[in-house]
ROFI-50314 format. One record per atom (N, C-alpha, C): atom name; x, y, z. Coordinates in pm, whole numbers, plus 50000, padded with zeros to 5 digits. Example, Ala and Ser with C-alpha at 12.3 -4.5 7.8 and 13.67 -1.06 7.14 Angstrom:
BEGIN
{N,{51319,49431,50780}};
{CA,{51230,49550,50780}};
{C,{51320,49670,50780}};
{N,{51285,49775,50708}};
{CA,{51367,49894,50714}};
{C,{51290,50003,50787}};
% end
This chain:
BEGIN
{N,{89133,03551,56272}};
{CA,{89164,03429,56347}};
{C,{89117,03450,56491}};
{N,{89008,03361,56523}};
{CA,{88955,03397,56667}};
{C,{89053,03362,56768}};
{N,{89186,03264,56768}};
{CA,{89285,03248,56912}};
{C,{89378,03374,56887}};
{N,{89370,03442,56798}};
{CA,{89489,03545,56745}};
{C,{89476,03677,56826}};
{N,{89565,03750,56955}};
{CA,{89564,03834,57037}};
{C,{89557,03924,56927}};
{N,{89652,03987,56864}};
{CA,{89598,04126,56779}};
{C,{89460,04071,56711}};
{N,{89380,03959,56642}};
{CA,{89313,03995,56592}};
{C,{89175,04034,56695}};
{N,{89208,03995,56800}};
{CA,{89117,04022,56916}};
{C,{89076,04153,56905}};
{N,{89192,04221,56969}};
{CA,{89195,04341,56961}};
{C,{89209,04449,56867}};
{N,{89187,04373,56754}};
{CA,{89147,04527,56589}};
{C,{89019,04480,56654}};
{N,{88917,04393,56639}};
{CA,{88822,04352,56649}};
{C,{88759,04405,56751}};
{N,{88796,04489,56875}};
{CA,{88750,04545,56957}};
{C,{88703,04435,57078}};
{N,{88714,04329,57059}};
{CA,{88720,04202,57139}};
{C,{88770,04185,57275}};
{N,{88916,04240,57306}};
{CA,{89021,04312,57415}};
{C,{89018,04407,57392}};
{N,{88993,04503,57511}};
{CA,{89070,04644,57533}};
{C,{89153,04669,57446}};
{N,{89264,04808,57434}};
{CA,{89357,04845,57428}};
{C,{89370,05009,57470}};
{N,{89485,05019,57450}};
{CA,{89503,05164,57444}};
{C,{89536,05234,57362}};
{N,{89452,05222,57225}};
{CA,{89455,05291,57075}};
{C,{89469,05448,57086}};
{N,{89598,05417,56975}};
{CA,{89645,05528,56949}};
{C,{89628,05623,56820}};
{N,{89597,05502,56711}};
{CA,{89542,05522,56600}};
{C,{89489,05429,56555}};
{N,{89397,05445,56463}};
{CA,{89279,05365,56384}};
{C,{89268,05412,56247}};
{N,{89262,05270,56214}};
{CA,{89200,05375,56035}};
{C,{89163,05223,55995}};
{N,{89088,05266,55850}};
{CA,{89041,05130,55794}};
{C,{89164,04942,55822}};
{N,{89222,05030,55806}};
{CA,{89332,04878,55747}};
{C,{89460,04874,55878}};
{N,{89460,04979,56007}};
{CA,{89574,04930,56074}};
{C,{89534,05009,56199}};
{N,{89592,04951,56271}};
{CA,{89552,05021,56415}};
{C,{89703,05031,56521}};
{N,{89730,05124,56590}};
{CA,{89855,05099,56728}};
{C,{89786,05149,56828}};
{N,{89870,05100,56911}};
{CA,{89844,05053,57074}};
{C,{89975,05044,57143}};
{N,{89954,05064,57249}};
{CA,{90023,05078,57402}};
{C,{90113,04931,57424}};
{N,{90184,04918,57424}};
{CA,{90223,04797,57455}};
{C,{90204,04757,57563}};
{N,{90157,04639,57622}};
{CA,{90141,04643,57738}};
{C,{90238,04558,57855}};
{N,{90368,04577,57827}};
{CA,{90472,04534,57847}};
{C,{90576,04617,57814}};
{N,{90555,04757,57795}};
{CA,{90702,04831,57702}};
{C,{90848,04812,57759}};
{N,{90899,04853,57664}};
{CA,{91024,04793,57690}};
{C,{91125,04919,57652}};
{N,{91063,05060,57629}};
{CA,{91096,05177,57650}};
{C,{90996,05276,57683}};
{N,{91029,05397,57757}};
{CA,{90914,05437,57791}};
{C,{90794,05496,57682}};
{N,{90861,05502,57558}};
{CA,{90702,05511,57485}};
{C,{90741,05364,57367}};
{N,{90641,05246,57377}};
{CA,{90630,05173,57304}};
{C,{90527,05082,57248}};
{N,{90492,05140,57168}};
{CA,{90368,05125,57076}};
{C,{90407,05029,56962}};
{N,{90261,04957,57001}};
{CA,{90242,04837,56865}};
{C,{90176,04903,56750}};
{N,{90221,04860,56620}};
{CA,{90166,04941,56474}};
{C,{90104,04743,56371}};
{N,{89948,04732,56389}};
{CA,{89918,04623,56315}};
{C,{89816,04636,56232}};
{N,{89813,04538,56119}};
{CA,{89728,04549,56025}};
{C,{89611,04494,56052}};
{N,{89536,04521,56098}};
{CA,{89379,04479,56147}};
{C,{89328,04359,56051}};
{N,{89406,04319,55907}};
{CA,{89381,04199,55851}};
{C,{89509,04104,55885}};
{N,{89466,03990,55922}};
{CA,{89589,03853,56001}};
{C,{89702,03818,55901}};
{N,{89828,03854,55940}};
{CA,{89961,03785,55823}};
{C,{90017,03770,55953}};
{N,{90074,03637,55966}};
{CA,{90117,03593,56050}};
{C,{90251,03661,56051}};
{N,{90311,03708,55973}};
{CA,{90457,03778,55951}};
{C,{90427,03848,55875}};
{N,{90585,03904,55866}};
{CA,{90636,03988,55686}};
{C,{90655,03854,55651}};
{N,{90674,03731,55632}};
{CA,{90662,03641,55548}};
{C,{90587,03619,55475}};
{N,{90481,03662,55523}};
{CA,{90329,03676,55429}};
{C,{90309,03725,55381}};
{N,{90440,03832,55381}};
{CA,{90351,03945,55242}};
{C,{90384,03938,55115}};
{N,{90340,03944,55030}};
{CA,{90412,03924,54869}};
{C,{90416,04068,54806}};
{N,{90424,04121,54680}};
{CA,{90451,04251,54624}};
{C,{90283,04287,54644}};
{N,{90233,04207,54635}};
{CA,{90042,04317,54614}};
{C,{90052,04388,54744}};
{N,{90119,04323,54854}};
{CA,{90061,04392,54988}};
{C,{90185,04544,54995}};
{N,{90257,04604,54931}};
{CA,{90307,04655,54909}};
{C,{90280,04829,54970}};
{N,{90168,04849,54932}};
{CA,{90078,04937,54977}};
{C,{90068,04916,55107}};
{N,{90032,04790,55163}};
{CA,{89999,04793,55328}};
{C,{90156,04815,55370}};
{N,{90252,04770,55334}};
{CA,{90358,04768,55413}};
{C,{90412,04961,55403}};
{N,{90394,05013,55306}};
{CA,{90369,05158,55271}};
{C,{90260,05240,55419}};
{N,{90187,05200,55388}};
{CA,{90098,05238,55510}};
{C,{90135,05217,55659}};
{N,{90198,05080,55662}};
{CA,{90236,05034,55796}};
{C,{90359,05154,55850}};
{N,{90454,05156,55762}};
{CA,{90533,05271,55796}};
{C,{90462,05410,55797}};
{N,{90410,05472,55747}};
{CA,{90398,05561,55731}};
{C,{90292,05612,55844}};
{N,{90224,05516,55931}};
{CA,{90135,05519,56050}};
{C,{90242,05535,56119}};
{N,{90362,05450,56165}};
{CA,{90499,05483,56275}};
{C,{90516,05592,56226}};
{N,{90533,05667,56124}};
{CA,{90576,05816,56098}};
{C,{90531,05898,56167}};
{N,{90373,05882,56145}};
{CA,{90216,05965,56220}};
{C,{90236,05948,56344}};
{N,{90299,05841,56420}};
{CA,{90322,05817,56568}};
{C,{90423,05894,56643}};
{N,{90524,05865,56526}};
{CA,{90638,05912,56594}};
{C,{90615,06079,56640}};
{N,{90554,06153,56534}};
{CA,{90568,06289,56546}};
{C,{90420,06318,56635}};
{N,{90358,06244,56674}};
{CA,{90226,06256,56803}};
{C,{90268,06220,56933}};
{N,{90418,06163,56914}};
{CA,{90438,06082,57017}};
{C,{90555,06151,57129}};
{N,{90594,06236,57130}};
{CA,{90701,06339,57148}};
{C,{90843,06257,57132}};
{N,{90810,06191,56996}};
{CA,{90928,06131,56984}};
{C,{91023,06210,56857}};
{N,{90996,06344,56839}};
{CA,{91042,06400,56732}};
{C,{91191,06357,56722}};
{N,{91323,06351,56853}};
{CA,{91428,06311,56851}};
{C,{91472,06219,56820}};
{N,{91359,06103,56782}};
{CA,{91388,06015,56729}};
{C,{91323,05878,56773}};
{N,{91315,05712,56708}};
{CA,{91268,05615,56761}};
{C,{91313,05531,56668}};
{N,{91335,05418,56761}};
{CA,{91368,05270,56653}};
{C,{91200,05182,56646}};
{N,{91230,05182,56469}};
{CA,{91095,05046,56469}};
{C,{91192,04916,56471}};
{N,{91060,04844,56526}};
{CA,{91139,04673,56457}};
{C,{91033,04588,56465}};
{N,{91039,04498,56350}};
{CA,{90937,04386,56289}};
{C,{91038,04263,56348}};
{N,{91005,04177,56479}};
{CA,{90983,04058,56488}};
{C,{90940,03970,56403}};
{N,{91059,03881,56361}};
{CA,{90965,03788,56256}};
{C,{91001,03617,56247}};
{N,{90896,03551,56296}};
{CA,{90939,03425,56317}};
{C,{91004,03352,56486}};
{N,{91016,03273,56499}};
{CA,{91045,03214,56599}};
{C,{91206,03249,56658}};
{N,{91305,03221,56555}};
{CA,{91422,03255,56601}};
{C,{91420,03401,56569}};
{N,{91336,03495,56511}};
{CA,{91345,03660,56526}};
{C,{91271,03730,56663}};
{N,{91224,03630,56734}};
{CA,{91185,03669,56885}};
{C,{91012,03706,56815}};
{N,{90981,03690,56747}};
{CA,{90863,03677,56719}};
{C,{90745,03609,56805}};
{N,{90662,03655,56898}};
{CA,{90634,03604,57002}};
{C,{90440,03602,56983}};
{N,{90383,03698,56947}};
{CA,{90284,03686,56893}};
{C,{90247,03671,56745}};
{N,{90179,03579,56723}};
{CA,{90184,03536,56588}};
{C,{90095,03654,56472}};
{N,{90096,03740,56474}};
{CA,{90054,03833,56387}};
{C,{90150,03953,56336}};
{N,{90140,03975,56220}};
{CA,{90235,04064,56199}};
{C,{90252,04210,56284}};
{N,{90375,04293,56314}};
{CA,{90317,04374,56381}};
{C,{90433,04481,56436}};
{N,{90458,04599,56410}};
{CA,{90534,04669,56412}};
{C,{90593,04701,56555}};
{N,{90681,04737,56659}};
{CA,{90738,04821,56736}};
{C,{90762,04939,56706}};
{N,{90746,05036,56765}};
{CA,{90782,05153,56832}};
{C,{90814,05195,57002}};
{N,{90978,05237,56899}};
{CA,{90988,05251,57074}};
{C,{91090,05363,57102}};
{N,{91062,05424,57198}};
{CA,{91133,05524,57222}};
{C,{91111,05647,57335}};
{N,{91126,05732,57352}};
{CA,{91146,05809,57489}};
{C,{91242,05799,57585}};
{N,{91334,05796,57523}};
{CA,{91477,05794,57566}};
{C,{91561,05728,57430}};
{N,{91706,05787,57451}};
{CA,{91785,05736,57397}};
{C,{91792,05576,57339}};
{N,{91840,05572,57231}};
{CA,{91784,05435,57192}};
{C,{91920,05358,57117}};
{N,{92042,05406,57154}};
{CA,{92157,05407,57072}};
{C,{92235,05258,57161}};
{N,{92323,05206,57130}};
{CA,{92364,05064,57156}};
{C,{92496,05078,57217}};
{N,{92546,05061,57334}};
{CA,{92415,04982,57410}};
{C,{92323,05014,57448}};
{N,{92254,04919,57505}};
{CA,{92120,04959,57565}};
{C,{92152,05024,57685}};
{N,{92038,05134,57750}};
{CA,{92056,05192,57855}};
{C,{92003,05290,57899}};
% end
């Protein structure tokens, strides 16, 4: 989708600050974090959500985690990190592509702080 910010940027279209790449998903720097290490995890093909995915994509959603895994432990986040999938309008879903959080480098326990 050419107005679509992540698809911009799998596409090499925008900058980023890639962290990993591979055929089917790419993360990046957030460029807004909202802890001090917080990285985006997306599928370089457009699903506007996890709403979009049905059982075939099963495998990608397999992969999608398992790239935050690869992050987490590159990321000196061995102590730990929260993911979270935004999804939809009332889920604070703000860019319309599907697309993982990572976040962490500091304590991440509730409250916030």
């Amino acid at each position: 989708m050419s107005d679509c910010l992540f698809c911009r940027i799998a596409s090499g279209e925008i900058p980023a600050q890639v962290l990993y790449e591979d055929e089917e998903v790419m993360a990046f720097r957030d460029i807004n974090p909202q802890a001090p290490v917080h990285i985006l995890v997306i599928p370089k093909n457009h699903y506007t959500s996890l709403l979009d995915l049905t059982e075939r994509d099963q495998e990608l959603l397999a992969h999608l985690l398992l790239t935050v895994k690869k992050l987490g432990s590159r990321s000196d986040l061995e102590g730990g990190f929260r993911t979270v999938i935004n999804t939809g309008d009332d889920g604070g879903q703000w860019v319309k592509h599907l697309h993982l959080h990572v976040l962490g480098g500091r304590p991440m326990g509730w409250p916030p702080g």
